[in-house]
Structures are given as structure tokens and as C-alpha cells.
TIGU-116847 format. One record per residue (C-alpha): x, y, z; residue number from 1; residue in one letter. Coordinates in Angstrom, 3 decimals, m for minus. Layout:
        c1        c2        c3    k  r
         X         Y         Z  NUM  A
...
***
This chain:
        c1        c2        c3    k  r
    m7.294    17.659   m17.560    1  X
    m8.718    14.451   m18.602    2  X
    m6.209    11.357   m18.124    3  X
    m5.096     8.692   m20.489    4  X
    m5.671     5.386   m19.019    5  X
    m5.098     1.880   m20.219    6  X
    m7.586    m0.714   m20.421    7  X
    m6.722    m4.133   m22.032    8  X
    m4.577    m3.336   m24.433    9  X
    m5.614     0.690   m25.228   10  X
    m4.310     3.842   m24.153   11  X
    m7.925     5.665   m23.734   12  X
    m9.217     9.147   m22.254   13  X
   m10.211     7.951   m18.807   14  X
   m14.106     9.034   m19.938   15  X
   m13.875     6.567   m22.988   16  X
   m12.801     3.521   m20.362   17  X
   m15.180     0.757   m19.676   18  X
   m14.860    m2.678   m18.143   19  X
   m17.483    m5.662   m19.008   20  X
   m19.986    m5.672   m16.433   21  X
   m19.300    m9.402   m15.983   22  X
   m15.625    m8.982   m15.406   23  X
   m15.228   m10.940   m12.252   24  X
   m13.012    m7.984   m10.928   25  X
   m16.717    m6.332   m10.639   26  X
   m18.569    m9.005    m9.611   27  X
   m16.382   m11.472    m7.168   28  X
   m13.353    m8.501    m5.900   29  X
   m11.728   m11.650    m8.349   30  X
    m8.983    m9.187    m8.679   31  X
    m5.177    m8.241    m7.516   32  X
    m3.569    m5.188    m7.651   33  X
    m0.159    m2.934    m6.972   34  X
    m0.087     0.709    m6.694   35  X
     3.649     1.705    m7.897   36  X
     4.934     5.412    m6.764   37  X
     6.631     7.555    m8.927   38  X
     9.029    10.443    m8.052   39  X
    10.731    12.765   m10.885   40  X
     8.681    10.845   m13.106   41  X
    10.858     7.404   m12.140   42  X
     9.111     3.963   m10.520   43  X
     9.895     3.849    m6.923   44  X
    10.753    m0.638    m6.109   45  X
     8.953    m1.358    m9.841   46  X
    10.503    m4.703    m8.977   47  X
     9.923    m5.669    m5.704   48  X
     6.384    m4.433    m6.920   49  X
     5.894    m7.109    m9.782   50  X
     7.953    m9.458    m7.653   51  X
     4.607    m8.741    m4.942   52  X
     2.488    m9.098    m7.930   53  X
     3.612   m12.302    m9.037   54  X
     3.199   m13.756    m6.073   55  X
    m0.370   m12.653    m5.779   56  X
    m1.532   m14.143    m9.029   57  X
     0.116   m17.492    m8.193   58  X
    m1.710   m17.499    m4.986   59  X
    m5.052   m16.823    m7.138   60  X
    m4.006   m19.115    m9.721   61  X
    m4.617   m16.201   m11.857   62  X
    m2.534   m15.981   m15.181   63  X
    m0.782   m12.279   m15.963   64  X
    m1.973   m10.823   m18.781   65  X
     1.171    m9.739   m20.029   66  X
     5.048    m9.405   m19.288   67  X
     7.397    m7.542   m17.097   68  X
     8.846    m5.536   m19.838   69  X
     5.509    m4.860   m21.296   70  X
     3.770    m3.572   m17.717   71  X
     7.087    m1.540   m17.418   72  X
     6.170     0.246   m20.688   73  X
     3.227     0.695   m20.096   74  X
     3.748     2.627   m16.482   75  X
     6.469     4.615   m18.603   76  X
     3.974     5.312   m21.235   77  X
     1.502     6.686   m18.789   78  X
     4.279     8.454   m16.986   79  X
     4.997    10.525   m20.630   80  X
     0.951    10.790   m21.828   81  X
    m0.035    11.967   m18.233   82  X
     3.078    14.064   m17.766   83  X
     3.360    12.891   m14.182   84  X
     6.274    13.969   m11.944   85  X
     5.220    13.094    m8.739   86  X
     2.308    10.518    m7.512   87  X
     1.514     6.626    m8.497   88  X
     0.745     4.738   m10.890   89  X
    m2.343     1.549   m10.072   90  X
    m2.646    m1.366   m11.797   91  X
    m5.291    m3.939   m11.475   92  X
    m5.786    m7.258   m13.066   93  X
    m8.152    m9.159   m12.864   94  X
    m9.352   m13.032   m13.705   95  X
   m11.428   m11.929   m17.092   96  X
   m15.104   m11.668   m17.777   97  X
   m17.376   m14.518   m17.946   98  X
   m20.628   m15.362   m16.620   99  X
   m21.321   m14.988   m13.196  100  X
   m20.409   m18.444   m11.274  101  X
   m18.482   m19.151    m8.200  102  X
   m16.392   m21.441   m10.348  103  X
   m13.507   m20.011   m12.147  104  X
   m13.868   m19.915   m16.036  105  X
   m11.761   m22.208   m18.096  106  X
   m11.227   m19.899   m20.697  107  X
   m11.680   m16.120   m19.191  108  X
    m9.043   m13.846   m20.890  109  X
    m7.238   m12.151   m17.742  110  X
    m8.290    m8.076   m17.705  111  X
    m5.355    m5.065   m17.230  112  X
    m6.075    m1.551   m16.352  113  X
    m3.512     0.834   m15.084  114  X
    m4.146     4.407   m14.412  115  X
    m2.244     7.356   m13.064  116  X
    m2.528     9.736    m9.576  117  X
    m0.738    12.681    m9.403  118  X
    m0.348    14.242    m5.716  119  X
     2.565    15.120    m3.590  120  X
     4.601    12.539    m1.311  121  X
     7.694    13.967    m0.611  122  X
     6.046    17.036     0.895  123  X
     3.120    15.852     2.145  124  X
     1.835    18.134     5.011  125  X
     0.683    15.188     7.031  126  X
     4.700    13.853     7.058  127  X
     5.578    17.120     8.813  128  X
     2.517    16.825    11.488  129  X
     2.060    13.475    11.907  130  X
    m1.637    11.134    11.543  131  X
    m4.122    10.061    13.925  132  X
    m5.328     6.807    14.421  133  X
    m7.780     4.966    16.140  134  X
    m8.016     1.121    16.986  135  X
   m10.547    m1.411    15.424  136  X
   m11.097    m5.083    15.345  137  X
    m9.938    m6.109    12.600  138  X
   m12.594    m7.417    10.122  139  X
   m10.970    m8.854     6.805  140  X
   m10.714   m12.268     5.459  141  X
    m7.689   m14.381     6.278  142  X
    m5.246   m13.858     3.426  143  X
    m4.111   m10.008     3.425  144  X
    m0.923   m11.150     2.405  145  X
    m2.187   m11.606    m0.619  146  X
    m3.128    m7.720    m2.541  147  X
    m6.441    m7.616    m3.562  148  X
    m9.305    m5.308    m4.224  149  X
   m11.208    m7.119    m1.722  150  X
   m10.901    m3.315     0.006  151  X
   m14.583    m2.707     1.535  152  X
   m13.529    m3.574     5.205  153  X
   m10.368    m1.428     5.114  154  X
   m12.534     1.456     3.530  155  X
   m15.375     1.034     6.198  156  X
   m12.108     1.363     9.020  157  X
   m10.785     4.507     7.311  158  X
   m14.133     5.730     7.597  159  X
   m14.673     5.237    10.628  160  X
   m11.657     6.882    11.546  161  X
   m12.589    10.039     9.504  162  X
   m15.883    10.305    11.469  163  X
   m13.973    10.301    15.021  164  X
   m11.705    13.223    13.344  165  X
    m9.178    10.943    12.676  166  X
    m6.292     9.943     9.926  167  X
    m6.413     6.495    10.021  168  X
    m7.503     3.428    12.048  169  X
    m5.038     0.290    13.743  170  X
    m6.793    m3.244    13.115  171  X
    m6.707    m5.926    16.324  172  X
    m6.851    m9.509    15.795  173  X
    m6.702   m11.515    19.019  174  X
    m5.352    m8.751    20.842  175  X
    m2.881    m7.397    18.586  176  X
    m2.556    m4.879    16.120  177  X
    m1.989    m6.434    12.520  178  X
    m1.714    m3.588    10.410  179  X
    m3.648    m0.092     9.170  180  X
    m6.177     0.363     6.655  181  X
    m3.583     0.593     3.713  182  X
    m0.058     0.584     5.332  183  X
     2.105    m1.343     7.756  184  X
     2.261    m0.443    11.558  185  X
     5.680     0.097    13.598  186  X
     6.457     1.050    17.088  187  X
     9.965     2.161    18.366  188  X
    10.057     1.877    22.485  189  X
    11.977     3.786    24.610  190  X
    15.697     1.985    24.255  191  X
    15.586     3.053    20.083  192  X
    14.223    m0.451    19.099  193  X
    11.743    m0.698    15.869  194  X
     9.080    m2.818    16.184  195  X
     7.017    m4.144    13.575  196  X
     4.448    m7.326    13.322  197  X
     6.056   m10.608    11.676  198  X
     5.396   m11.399     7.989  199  X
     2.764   m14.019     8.102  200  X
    m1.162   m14.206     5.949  201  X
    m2.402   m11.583     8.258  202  X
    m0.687    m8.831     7.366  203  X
     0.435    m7.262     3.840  204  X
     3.641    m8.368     2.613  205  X
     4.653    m4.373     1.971  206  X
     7.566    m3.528    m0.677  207  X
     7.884    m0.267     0.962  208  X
     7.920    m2.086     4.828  209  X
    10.717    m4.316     3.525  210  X
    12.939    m1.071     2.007  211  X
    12.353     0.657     5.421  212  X
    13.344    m2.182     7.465  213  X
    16.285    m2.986     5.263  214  X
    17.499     0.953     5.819  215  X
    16.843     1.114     9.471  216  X
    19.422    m1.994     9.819  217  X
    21.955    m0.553     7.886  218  X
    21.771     2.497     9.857  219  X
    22.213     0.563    12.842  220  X
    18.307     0.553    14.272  221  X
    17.805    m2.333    16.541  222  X
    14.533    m3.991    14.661  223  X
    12.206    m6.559    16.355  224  X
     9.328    m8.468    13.775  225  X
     6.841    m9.574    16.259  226  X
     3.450    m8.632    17.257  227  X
     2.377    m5.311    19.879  228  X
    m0.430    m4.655    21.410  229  X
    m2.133    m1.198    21.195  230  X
    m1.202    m0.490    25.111  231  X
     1.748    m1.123    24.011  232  X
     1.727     1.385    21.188  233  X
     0.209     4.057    23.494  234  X
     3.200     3.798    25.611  235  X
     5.785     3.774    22.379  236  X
     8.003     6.238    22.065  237  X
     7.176     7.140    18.817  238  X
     5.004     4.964    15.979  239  X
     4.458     5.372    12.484  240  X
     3.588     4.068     9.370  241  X
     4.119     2.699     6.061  242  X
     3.050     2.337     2.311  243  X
     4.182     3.139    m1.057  244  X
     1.994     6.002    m1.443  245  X
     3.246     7.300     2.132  246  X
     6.542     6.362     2.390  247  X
     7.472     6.558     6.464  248  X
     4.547     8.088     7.940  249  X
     4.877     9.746    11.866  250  X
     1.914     8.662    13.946  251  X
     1.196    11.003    16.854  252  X
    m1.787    10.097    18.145  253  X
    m3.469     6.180    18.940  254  X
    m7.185     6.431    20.750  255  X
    m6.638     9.920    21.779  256  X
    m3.284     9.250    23.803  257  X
    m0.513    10.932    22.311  258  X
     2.664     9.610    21.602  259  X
     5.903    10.430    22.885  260  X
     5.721    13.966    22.896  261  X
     2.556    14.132    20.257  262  X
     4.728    15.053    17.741  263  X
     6.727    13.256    14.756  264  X
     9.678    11.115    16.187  265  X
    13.614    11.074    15.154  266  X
    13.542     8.249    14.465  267  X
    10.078     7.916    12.123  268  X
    11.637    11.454    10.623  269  X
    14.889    10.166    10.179  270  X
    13.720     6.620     8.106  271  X
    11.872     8.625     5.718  272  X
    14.935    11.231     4.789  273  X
    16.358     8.148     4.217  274  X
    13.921     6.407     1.918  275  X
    13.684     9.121     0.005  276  X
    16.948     9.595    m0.647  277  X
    17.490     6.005    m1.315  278  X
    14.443     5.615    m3.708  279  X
    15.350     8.615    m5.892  280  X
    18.895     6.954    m6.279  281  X
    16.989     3.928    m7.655  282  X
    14.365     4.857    m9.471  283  X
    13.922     3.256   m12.831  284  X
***
């Protein structure tokens, strides 16, 4: 079945879409985005979401195209046209189309496309067997707190995971692990204790990472932000990750070592009952 997507404006078959081939989105990566789940056809964290987006576009100095209320419409008209019940919903804006220069146009009208994904979460056969992952250096440029489509290093990583029969791939900077290809990376040693890397420009800012970490408190989980090496993940009790098209993800295997017992952890299991009882309560 053939999507309707929205492209500056218009709700459009997904074959009748098109983007100016100088829209710096194409030409620079000049572009931000947020990828917004969606379970029982609600938003999962639509705020913290346009909170992340905000913040993204100020970095940029990048205008948004339009409002809150009006990007919230628009997910909820995709939601109804595309009859989803279960997936996400990306949107992507971009600085506008002008002439290709290094300098940012004056005048370039800001570009908005959102489409929609439909695929499980909740039961997701990896959540019930756990991913692989194997360790890179980590490649990108110096601000991956900040979401953009700048994506062709993380892509080359998950690739390179996929050809070593693997789920996923760690990135090390200076020893440590920052974060995976698309999610956040945690640890839990062998006293219970959750370990995650700090919030700083070298890691993603995740909505989902700051849910999970907010649960695991409540729930009485020791948590520790600071950074682990990938010895030290080897010899974790249990790891796992996160993202909003994941939720809490066991990880069973780093560099061929297993971990733990190679299978998903209590806790890892445990934190995503929980978010997924928690997001369905709030869901817009």
C-alpha cells in the first residue's frame, strides 16, 4: 500500500514526493531530524521529542518551519491517513534550498517532510533474544549531541557489523565506548548498578535514554553516568541498549564474548516491561 507522506506543506502519495535537488538537506546533510514512536496509534515522549528538536535547530541556527501544535497534527494526521497502530513516525527539516555554497542563505525557506514506518516494537523478536555487537572506533564528527542526518559513518558501522554476522556495532573514542550506531549504550555490573556514558557533545542526548534512566531510579536501580570501556562491558553482567524505535534493547553478545549468561538480563528485561507500560500510559 502506497503511503501518504508530507512534504512542505502537502499530504502526498509517497511516489508523488520530491525535494529540490538544491535543498541543502541533499547537498550539505544541512539537516536535523527526530524519529517519534507510536504505539496504539499514540506518540510515545512527542514532547521530550520536539523539546530534542528545538534544541537541535538552535544549535544549527536553523529556524522551524512551523509550530508545535501544527507538527503534532501533522504526526496525528499521518497516524489516521496511514492507519498506523504500531511503528514511528520521521521527521526531517532541513535549512531550505538555495544554491550550493558553504555559506548559509539569507533567505532559504526551511524544508519539512515527515513520513510514517509501520513495524513491530513491543514484540520485536530481537527483545526476546537479545543483539550482537561488535566494537569500532568511533568515526563521526564532534557534535552527536546534536540529531542530524549527517548518518553515513553510523551506517558504514552498522554495516560493518552486519558483515561479521552481527546486530549492531559499539563506537570507541579514546578508549571508551560512546554510544551505538543509533541508540545509547548501558552496562549493569555484577552488584545491580546501571551504567551509562555522561551526557556531553559526544554522545546523543536520547529522549528514550532519559525515560529509562528516570524509571530505573524510581524502581530503586543504583545508576552511574560515566564512561566504560569495552573490557569492561565484556565482563558486565548484562548490557543493553536504547532508542525510540527499540525501546530497552538486551545485548548478549560484545566481540564474540558473551555476556552474563549470553542471554537477555533481569534487569535489561525488567526496564523495558516497564517502559512500555509507562509509555502506553502517556501516550498522546
Amino acid at each position: 500500500m502506497t503511503r501518504t507522506v508530507y512534504v512542505n506543506g502537502d499530504y502526498l502519495p509517497e511516489t508523488d514526493a520530491k525535494i529540490s535537488i538544491f535543498d541543502r538537506g541533499f547537498l550539505m546533510a544541512d539537516a536535523v531530524y527526530e524519529v517519534t514512536s507510536v504505539l496504539d496509534g499514540k506518540l510515545i515522549d512527542f514532547a521530550g521529542h520536539m523539546t530534542r528538536l528545538h534544541r537541535s535547530l538552535s544549535e544549527l541556527d536553523m529556524d522551524a518551519p512551523v509550530t508545535d501544535a501544527e507538527l503534532e497534527a501533522i504526526h496525528r494526521e499521518l497516524i489516521n491517513r496511514n492507519d498506523l497502530t504500531e511503528g514511528g513516525i520521521y521527521l526531517q527539516v532541513t535549512r531550505g534550498a538555495a544554491d550550493r555554497d558553504f555559506v548559509f542563505p539569507e533567505n532559504a525557506t526551511p524544508s519539512l517532510v515527515l513520513f510514517t514506518q509501520a513495524k513491530p516494537i513491543i514484540d520485536a523478536p530481537a527483545a526476546r533474544t537479545g543483539i550482537r555487537v561488535i566494537s569500532i572506533p568511533d568515526i563521526r564528527w564532534g557534535r552527536r549531541d546534536i540529531k542530524t542526518v549527517q548518518l553515513l559513518a553510523p551506517s558504514l558501522g552498522k554495516m560493518q557489523a552486519k558483515k561479521a554476522g552481527c546486530d549492531d556495532a559499539w563506537q570507541i573514542e579514546d578508549g571508551y565506548v560512546t554510544e551505538g550506531t543509533s541508540n545509547n549504550a548501558y552496562i549493569v555490573d555484577e552488584h545491580g548498578t546501571l551504567i551509562t556514558r555522561d551526557l556531553s557533545n559526544a554522545i546523543l542526548h536520547g529522549i528514550t535514554r532519559a525515560a529509562v534512566l528516570r524509571y530505573a531510579r524510581e524502581h530503586q536501580v543504583r545508576v552511574e553516568e560515566r564512561s566504560f570501556t569495552i573490557e569492561e562491558a565484556k565482563n558486565a553482567a548484562e548490557a543493553f541498549i536504547t532508542s525510540a524505535s527499540t525501546f530497552v534493547m538486551p545485548v548478549v553478545e560484545i566481540d564474540g564474548t558473551k555476556i552474563g549468561a549470553g542471554e537477555p538480563g533481569p534487569t535489561a528485561k525488567r526496564l523495558r516491561e516497564i517502559y512500555i507500560e509507562e509509555s502506553l500510559k502517556a501516550a498522546v
